[in-house]
C-alpha positions as CSV (number, residue, x, y, z in Angstrom):
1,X,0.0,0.0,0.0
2,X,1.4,3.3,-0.9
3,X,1.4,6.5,1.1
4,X,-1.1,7.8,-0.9
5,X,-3.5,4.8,-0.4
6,X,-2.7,5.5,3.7
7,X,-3.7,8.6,3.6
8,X,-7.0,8.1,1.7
9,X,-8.0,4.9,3.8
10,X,-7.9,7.4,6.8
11,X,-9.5,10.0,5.0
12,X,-12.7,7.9,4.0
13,X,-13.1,7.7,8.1
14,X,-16.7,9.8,8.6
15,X,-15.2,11.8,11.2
16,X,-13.5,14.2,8.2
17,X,-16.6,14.9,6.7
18,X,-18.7,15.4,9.6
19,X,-16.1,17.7,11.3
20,X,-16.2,19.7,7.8
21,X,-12.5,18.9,6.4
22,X,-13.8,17.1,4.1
23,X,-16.6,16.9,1.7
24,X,-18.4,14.2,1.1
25,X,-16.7,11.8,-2.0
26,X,-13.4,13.8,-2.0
27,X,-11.3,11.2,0.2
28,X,-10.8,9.1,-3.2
29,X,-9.6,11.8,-5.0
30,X,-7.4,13.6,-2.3
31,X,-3.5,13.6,-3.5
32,X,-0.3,13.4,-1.5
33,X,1.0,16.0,-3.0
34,X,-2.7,18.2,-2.9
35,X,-2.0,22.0,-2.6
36,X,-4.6,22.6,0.3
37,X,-2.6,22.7,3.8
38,X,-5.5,21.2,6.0
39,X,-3.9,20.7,9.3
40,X,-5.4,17.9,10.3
41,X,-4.7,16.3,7.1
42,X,-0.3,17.3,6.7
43,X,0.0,15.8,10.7
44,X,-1.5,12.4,9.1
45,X,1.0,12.7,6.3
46,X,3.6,13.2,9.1
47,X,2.8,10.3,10.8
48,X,2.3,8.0,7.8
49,X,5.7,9.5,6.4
50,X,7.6,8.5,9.3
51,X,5.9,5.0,9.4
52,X,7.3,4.1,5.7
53,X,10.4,6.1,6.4
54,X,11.1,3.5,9.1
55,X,11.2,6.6,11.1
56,X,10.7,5.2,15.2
57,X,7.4,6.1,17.3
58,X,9.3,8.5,19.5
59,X,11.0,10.2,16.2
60,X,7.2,10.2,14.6
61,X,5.9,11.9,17.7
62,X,9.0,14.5,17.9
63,X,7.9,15.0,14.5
64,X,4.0,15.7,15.0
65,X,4.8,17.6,18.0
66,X,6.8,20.2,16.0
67,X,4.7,20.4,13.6
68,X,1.7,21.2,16.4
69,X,3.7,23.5,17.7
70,X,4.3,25.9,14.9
71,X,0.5,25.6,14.1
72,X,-0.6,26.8,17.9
């Protein structure tokens, strides 16, 4: 499964829709590489990075946690 395929699995989760990050259908056709910066959406690309970077958990977490940190 590529990275790509990750991140729409997790996108097709309801939760992104009924939250409004999403709209409804648009999981399928979100890219990697898709220009919108949707917060929620790059810290998932973070975390699925790291995993097929063979990145470890605490390195992934290190990661997220920057990232959350410029965004606050």
């Amino acid at each position: 499964m590529t990275k790509e395929d990750l991140l729409q699995t997790y996108l097709k989760d309801p939760t992104f829709i009924e939250e409004g990050y999403l709209e409804e259908g648009e999981a399928e056709n979100f890219s990697w590489n898709d220009k919108r910066r949707i917060p929620i959406v790059e810290l998932l690309k973070i975390v699925i990075k790291g995993q097929s970077d063979g990145k470890g958990e605490r390195t992934i977490i290190r990661l997220a946690n920057q990232y959350l940190d410029n965004k606050l």
